[in-house]
KEVEX-407866 format. One record per residue (C-alpha): residue in one letter; x, y, z; residue number from 0. Coordinates in Angstrom, 3 decimals, padded with zeros to 6 digits. Each point is the difference from the previous one (the first is absolute). Layout:
NODE | a | X | Y | Z | NUM
...
% end
This chain:
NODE | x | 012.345 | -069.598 | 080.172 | 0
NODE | x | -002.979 | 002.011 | 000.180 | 1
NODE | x | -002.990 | -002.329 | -001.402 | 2
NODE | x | -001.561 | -000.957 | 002.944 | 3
NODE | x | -003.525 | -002.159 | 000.199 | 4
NODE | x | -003.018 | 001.793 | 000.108 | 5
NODE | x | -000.103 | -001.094 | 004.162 | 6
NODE | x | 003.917 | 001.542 | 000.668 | 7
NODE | x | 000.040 | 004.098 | -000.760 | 8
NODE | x | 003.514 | 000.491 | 001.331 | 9
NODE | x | 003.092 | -002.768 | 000.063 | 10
NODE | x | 000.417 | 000.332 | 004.162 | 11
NODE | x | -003.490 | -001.524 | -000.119 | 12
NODE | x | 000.826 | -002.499 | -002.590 | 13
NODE | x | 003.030 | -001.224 | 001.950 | 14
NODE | x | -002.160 | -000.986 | 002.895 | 15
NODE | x | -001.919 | -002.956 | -001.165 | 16
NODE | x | 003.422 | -001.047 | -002.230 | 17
NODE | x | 001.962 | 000.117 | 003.236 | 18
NODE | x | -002.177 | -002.178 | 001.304 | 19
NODE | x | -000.069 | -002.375 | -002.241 | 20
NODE | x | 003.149 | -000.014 | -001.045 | 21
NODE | x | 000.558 | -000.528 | 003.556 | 22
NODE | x | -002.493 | -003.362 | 000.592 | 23
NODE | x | 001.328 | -001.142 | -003.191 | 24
NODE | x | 004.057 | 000.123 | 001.369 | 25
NODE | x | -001.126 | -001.217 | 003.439 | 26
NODE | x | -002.108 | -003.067 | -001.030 | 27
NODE | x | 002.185 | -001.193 | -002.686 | 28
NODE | x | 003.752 | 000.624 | 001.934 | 29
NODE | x | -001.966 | -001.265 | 003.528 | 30
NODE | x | 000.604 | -004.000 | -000.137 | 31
NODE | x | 004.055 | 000.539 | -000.895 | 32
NODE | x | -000.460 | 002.543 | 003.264 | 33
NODE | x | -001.227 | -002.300 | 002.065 | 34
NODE | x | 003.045 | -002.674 | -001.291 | 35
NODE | x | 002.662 | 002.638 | 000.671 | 36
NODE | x | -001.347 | 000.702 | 003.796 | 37
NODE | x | -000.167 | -003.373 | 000.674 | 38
NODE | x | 003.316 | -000.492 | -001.039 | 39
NODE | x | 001.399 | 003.422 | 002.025 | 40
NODE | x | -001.450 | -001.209 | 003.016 | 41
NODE | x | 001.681 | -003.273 | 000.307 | 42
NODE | x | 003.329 | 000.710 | 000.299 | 43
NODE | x | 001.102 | -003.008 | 000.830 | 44
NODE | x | -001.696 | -001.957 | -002.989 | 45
NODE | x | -002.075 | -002.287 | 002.447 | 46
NODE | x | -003.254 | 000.397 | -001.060 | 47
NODE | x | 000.183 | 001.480 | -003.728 | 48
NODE | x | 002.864 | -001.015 | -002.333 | 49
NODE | x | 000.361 | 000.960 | -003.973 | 50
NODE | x | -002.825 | 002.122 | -001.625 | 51
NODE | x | -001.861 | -003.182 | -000.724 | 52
NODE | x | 000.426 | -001.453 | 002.820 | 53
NODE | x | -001.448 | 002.761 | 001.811 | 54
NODE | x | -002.572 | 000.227 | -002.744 | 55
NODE | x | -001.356 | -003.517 | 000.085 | 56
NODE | x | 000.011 | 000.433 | 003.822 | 57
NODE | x | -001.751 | 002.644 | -000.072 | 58
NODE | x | -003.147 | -001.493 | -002.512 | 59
NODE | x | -000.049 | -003.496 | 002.536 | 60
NODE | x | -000.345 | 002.041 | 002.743 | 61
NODE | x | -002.860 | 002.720 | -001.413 | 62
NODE | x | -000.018 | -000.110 | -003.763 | 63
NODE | x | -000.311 | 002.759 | -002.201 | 64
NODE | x | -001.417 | 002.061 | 003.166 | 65
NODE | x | 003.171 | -000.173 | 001.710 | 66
NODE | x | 001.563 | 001.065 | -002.633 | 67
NODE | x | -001.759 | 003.644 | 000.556 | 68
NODE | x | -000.176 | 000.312 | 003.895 | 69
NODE | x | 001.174 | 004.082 | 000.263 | 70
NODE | x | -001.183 | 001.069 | -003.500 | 71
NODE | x | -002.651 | 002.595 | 001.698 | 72
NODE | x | 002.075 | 001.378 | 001.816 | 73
NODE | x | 002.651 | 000.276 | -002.275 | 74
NODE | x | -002.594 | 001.367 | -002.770 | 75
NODE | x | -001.059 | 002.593 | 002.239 | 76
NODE | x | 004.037 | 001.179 | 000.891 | 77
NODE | x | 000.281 | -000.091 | -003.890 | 78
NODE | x | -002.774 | 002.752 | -000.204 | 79
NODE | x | 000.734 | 002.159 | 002.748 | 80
NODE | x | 003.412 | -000.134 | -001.513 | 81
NODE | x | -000.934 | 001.206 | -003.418 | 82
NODE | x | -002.507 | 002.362 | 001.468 | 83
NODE | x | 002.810 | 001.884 | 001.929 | 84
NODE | x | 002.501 | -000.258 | -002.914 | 85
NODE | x | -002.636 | 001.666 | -002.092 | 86
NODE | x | -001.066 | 002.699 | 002.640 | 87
NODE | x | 003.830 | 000.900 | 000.443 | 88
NODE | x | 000.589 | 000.262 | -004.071 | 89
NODE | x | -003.202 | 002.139 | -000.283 | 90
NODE | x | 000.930 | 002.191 | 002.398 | 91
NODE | x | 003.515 | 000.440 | -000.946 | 92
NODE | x | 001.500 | -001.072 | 003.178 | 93
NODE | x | 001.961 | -003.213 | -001.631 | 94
NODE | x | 002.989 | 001.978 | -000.848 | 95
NODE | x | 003.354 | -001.508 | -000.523 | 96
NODE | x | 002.195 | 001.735 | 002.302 | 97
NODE | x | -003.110 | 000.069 | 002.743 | 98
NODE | x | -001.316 | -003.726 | 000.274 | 99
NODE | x | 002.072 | -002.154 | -001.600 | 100
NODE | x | 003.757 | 001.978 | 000.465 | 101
NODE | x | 001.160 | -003.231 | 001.189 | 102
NODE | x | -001.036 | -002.723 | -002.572 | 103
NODE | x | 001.636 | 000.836 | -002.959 | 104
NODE | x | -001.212 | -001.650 | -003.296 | 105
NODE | x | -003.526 | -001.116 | 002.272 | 106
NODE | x | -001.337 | 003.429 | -000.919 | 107
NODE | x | 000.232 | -000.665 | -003.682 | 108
NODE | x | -001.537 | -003.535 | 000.428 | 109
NODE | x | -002.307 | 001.476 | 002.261 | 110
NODE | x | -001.403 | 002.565 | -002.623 | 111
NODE | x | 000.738 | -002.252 | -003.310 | 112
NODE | x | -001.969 | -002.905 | 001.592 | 113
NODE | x | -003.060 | 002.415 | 001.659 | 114
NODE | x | -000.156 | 002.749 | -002.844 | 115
NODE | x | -003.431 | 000.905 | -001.063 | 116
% end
């Protein structure tokens, strides 16, 4: 894909801003089930939080739909730095299979089929 906007001359600078918002997009939407999931992980002993709704409607009487997004910053801003180093390392050539991920197996093919530009 070459066709760029007349504001992106190159595709690494076009993959910024998508990154990005890609990025907000995944964090905001995927944030609330998150926050569900930790709930549930910390309570091991199911005293507290119970099913997924249960820990759900708990959440909302205790902070409603606020609650339901306590973390999202910082887990936006993980998300970036994330994607920023992913696409550093693949620019430069350093992600190589045998050199960074030698002992993942079939993650390096997710890895590139999900994050291919």
């Amino acid at each position: 894909m070459t066709n760029f906007p007349d504001t992106f001359d190159s595709s690494a600078k076009a993959r910024v801003p998508a990154s990005l918002l890609g990025g907000l997009f995944a964090c905001y939407l995927t944030q609330p089930f998150d926050t569900i999931k930790t709930c549930m992980q910390g309570d091991l002993e199911r005293r507290k939080f119970g099913s997924f709704t249960n820990t759900a409607k708990l959440l909302y009487s205790e902070s409603k739909i606020p609650g339901f997004y306590r973390g999202a910053t910082f887990r936006y801003g993980r998300m970036v730095f994330a994607v920023g180093m992913l696409d550093y390392l693949q620019v430069r050539n350093i992600c190589q299979k045998n050199v960074l991920f030698f002992s993942f197996g079939n993650t390096y093919n997710l890895c590139f089929s999900v994050f291919r530009y």
